[in-house]
DSSP file (Angstrom, degrees, kcal/mol; ACC not computed):
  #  RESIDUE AA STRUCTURE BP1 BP2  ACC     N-H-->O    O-->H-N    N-H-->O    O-->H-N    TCO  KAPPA ALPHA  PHI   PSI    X-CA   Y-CA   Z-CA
    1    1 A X              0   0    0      0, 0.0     3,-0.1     0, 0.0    80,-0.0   0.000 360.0 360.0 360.0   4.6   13.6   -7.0   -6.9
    2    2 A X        +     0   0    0      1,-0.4     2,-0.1     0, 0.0     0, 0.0   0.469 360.0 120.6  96.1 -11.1   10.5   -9.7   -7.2
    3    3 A X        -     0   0    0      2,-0.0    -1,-0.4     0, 0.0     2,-0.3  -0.455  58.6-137.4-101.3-176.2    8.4   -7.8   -4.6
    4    4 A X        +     0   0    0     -2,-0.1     3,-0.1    -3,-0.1     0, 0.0  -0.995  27.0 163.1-138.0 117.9    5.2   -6.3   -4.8
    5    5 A X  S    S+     0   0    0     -2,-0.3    15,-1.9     1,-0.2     2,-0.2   0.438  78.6  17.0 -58.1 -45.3    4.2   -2.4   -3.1
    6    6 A X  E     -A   19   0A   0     13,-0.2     2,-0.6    63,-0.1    13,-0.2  -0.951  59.4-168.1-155.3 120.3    1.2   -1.7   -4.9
    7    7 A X  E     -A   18   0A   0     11,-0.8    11,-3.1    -2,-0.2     2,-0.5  -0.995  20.1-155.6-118.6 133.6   -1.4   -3.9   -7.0
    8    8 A X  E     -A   17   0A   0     -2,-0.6     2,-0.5     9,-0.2     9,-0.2  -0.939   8.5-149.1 -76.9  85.0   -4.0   -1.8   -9.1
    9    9 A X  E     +A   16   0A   0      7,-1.3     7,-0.7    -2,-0.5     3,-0.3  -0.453  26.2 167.5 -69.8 125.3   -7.1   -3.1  -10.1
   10   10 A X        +     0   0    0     -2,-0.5    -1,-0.2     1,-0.2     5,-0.1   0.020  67.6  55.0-126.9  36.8   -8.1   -1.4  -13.5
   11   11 A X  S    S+     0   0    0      3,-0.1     2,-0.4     0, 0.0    -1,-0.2   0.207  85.1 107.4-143.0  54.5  -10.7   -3.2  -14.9
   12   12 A X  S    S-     0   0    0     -3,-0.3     4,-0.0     1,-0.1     3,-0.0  -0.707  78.8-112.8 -79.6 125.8  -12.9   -2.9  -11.9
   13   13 A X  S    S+     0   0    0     -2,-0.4     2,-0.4     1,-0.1    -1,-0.1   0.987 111.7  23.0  -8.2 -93.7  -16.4   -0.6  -11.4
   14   14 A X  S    S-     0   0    0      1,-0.1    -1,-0.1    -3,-0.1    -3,-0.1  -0.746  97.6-115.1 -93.5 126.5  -14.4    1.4   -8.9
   15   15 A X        -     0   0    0     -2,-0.4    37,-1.7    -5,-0.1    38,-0.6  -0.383  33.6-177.5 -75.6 167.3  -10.7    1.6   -8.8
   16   16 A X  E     -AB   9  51A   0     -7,-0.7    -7,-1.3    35,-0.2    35,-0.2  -0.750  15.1-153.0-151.7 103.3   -9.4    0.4   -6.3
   17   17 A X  E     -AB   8  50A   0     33,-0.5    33,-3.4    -9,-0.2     2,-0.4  -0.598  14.7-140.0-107.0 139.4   -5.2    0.2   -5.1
   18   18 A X  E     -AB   7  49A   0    -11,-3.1   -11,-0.8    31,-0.2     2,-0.4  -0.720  24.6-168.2 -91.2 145.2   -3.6   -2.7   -2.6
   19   19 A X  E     -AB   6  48A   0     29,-1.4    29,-2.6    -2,-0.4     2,-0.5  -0.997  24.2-135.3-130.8 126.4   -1.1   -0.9   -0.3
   20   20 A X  E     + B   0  47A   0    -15,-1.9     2,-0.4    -2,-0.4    51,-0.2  -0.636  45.8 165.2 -75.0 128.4    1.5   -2.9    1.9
   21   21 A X        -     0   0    0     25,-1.1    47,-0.1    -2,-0.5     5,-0.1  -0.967  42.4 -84.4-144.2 164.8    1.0   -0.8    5.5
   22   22 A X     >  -     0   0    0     -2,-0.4     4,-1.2     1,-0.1    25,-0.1  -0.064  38.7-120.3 -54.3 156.0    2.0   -1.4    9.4
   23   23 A X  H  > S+     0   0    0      2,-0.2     4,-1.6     3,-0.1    -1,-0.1   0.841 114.1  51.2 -63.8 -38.7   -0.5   -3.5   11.1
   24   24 A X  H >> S+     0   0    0      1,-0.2     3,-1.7     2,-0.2     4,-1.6   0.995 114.8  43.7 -60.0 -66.8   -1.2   -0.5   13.8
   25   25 A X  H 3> S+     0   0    0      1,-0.2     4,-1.6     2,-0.2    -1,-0.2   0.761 109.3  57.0 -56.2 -29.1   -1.7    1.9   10.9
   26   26 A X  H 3X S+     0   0    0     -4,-1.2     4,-2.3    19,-0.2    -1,-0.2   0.844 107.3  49.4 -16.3 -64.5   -3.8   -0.8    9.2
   27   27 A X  H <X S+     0   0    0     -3,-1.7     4,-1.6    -4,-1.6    -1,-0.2   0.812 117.1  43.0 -64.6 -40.8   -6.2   -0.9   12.3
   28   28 A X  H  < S+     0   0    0     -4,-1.6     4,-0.5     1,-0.2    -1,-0.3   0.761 104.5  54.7-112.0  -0.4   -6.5    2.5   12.3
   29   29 A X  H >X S+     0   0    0     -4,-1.6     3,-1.3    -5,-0.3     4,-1.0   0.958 114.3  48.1 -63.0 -49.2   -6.9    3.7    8.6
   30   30 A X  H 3< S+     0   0    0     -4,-2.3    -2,-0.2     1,-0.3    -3,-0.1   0.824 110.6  47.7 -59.2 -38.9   -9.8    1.3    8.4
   31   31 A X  T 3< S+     0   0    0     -4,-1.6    -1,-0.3     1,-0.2    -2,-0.2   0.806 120.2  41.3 -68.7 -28.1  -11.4    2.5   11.6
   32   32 A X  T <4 S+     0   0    0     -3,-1.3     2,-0.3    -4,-0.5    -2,-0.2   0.640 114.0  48.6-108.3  -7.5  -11.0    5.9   10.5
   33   33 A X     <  -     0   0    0     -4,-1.0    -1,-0.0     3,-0.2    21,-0.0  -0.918  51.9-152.6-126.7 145.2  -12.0    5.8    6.2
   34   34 A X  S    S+     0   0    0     -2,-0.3    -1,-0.1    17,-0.0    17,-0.1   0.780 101.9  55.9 -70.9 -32.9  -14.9    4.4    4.4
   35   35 A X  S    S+     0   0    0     16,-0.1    16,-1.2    15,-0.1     2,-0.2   0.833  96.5  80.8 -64.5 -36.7  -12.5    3.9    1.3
   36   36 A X  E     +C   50   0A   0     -7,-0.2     2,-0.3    14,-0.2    -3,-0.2  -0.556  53.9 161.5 -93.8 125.9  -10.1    1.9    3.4
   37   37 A X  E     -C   49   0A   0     12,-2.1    12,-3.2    -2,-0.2     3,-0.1  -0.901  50.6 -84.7-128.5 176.9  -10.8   -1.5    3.9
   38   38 A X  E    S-C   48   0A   0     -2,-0.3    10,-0.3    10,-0.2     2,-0.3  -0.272  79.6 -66.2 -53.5 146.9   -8.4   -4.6    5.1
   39   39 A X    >   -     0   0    0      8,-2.8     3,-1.6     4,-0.3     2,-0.2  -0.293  47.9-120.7 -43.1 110.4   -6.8   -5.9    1.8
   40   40 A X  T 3  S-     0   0    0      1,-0.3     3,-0.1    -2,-0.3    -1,-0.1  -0.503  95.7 -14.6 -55.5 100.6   -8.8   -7.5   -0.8
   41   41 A X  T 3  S+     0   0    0      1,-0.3     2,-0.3    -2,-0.2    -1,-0.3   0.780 121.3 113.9  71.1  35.8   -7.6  -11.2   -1.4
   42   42 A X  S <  S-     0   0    0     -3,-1.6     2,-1.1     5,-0.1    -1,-0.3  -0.765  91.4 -89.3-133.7-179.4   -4.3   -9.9    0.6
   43   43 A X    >>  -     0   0    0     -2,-0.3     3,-2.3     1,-0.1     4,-0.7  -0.725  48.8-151.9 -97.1 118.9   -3.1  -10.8    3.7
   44   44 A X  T 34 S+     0   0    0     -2,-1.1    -1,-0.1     1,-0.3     5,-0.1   0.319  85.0  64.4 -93.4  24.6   -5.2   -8.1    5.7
   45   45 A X  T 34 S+     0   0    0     -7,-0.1    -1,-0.3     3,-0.0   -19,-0.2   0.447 120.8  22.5-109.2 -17.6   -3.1   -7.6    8.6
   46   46 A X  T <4 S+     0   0    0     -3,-2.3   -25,-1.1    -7,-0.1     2,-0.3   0.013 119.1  63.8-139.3  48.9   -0.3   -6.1    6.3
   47   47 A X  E  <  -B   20   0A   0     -4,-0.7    -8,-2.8   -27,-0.2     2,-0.5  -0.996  58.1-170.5-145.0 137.8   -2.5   -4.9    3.1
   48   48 A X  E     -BC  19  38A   0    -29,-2.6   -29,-1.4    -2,-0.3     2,-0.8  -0.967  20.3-126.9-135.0 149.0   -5.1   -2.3    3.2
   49   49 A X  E     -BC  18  37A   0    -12,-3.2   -12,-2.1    -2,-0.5     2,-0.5  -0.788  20.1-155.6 -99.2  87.4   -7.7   -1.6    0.1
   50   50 A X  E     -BC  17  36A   0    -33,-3.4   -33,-0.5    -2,-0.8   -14,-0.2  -0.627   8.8-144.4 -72.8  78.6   -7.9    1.9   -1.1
   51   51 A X  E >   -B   16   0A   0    -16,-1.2     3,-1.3    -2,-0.5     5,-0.3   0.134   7.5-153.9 -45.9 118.9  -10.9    3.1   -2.8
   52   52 A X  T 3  S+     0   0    0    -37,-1.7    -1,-0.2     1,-0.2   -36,-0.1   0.847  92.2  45.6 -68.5 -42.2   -9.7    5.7   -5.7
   53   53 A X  T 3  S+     0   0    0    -38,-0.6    -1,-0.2   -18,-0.1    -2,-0.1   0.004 100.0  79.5-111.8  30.9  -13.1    7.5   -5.6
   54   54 A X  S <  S-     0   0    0     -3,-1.3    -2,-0.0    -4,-0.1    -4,-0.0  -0.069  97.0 -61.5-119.2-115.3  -13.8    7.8   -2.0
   55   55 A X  S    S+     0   0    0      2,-0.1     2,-0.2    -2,-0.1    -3,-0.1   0.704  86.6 112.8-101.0  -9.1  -12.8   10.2    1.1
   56   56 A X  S    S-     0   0    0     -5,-0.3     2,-0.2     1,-0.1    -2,-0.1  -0.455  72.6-124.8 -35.3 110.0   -9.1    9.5    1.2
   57   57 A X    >>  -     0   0    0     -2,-0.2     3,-2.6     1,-0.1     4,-0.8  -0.557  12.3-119.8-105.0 145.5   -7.6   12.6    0.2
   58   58 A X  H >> S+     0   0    0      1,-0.3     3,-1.5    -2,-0.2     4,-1.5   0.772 108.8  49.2 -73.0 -21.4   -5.2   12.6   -2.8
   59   59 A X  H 34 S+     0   0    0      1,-0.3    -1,-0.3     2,-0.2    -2,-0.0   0.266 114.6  44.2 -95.6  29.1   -2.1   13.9   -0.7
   60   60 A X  H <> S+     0   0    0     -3,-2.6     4,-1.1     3,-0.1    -1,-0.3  -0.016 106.6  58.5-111.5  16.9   -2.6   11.6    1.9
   61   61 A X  H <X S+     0   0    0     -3,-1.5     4,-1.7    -4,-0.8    -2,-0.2   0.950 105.7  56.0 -92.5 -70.7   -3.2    8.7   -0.7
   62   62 A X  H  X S+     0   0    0     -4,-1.5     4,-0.7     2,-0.3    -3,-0.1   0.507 104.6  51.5  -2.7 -46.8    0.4    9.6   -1.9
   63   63 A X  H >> S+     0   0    0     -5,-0.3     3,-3.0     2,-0.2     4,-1.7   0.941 102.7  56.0 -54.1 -90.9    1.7    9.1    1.5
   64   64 A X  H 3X S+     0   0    0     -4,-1.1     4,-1.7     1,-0.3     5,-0.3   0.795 109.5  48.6 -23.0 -68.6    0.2    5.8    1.7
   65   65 A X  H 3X S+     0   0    0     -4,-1.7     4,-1.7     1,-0.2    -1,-0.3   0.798 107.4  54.5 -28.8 -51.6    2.1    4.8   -1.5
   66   66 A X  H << S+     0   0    0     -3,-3.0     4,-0.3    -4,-0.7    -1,-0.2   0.789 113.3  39.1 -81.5 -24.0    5.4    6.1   -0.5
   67   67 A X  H  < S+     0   0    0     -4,-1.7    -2,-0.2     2,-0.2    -1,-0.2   0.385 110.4  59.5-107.8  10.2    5.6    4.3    2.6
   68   68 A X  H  X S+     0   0    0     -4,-1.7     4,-1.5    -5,-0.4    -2,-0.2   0.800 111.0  40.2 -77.2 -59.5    4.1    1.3    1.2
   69   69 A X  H  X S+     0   0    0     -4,-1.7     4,-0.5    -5,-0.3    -2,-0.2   0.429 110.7  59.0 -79.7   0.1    6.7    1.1   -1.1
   70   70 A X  H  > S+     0   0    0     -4,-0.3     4,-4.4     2,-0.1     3,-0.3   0.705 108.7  58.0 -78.3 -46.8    9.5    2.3    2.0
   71   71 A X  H  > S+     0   0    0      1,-0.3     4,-0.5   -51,-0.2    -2,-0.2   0.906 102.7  45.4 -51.6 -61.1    8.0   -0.9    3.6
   72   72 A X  H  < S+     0   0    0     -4,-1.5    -1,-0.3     1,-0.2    -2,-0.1   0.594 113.3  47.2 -21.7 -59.3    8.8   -2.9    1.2
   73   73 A X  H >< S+     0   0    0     -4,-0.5     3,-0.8    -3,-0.3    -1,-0.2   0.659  95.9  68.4 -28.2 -60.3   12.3   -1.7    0.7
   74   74 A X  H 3< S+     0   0    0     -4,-4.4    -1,-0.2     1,-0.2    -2,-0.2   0.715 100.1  56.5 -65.8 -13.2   13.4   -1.7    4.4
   75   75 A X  T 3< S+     0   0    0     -4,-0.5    -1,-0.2    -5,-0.3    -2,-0.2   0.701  86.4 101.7 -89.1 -20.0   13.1   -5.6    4.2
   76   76 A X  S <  S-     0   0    0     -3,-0.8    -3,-0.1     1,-0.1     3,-0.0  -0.182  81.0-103.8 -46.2 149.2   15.5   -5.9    1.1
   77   77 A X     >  -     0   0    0      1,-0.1     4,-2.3     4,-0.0     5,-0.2  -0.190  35.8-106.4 -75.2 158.0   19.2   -7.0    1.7
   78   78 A X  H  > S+     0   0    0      1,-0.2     4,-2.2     2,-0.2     5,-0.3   0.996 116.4  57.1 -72.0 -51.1   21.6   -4.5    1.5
   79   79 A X  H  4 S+     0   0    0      2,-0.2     4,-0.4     1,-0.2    -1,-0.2   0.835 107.7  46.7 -52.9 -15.4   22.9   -5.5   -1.8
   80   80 A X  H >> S+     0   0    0      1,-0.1     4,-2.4     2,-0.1     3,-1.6   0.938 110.5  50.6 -89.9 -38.6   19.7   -5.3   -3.4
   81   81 A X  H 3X S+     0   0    0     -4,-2.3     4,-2.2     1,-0.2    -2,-0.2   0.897 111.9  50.2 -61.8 -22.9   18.9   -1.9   -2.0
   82   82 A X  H 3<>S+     0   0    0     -4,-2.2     5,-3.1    -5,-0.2    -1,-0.2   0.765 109.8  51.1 -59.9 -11.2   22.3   -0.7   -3.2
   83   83 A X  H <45S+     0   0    0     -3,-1.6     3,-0.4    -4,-0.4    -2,-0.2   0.905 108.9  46.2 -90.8 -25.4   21.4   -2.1   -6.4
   84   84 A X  H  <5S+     0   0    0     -4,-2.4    -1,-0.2     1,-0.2    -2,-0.1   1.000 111.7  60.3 -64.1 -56.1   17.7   -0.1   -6.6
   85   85 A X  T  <5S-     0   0    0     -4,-2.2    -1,-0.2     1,-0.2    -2,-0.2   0.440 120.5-113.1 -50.9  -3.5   20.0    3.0   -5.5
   86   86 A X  T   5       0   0    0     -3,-0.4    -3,-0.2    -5,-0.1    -1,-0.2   0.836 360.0 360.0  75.0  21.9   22.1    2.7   -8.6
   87   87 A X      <       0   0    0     -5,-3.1    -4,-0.2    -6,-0.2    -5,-0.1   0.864 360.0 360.0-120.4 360.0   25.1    1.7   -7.1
């Protein structure tokens, strides 16, 4: 649908994944992870930077993904979310 969820840098030292996330939750992943920092080259009030090899643990990393990519979604028109949903 032309938007962007998730950006992966892979040819990077350290991987490293862009997440679209709430501003609140932003504030308070950062405050609360080393891994997480504000988004890298992103707008860093609704992008956060997740470090692949630090203290983020992978089934809340997984989280982060799906509701990154929820975010995303809930701003789509209703014909394009019918259209992701295959109908």
């Amino acid at each position: 649908m032309g938007k962007m969820f998730a950006l992966l840098a892979q040819d990077e030292a350290t991987f490293r994944i862009n997440l679209k996330c709430a501003p609140a939750d932003a504030e308070m992943l950062v405050s609360e992870y080393k891994a997480i920092i504000p988004g890298y080259h992103m707008n860093k009030k609704h992008w956060i930077t997740v470090s692949l090899m630090g203290d983020v643990p992978e089934d809340m990393l997984v989280d982060l993904i799906n509701d990154s990519y929820d975010l995303v979604v809930s701003k789509l028109t209703k014909a394009n979310k019918a259209l992701l949903a295959g109908q």
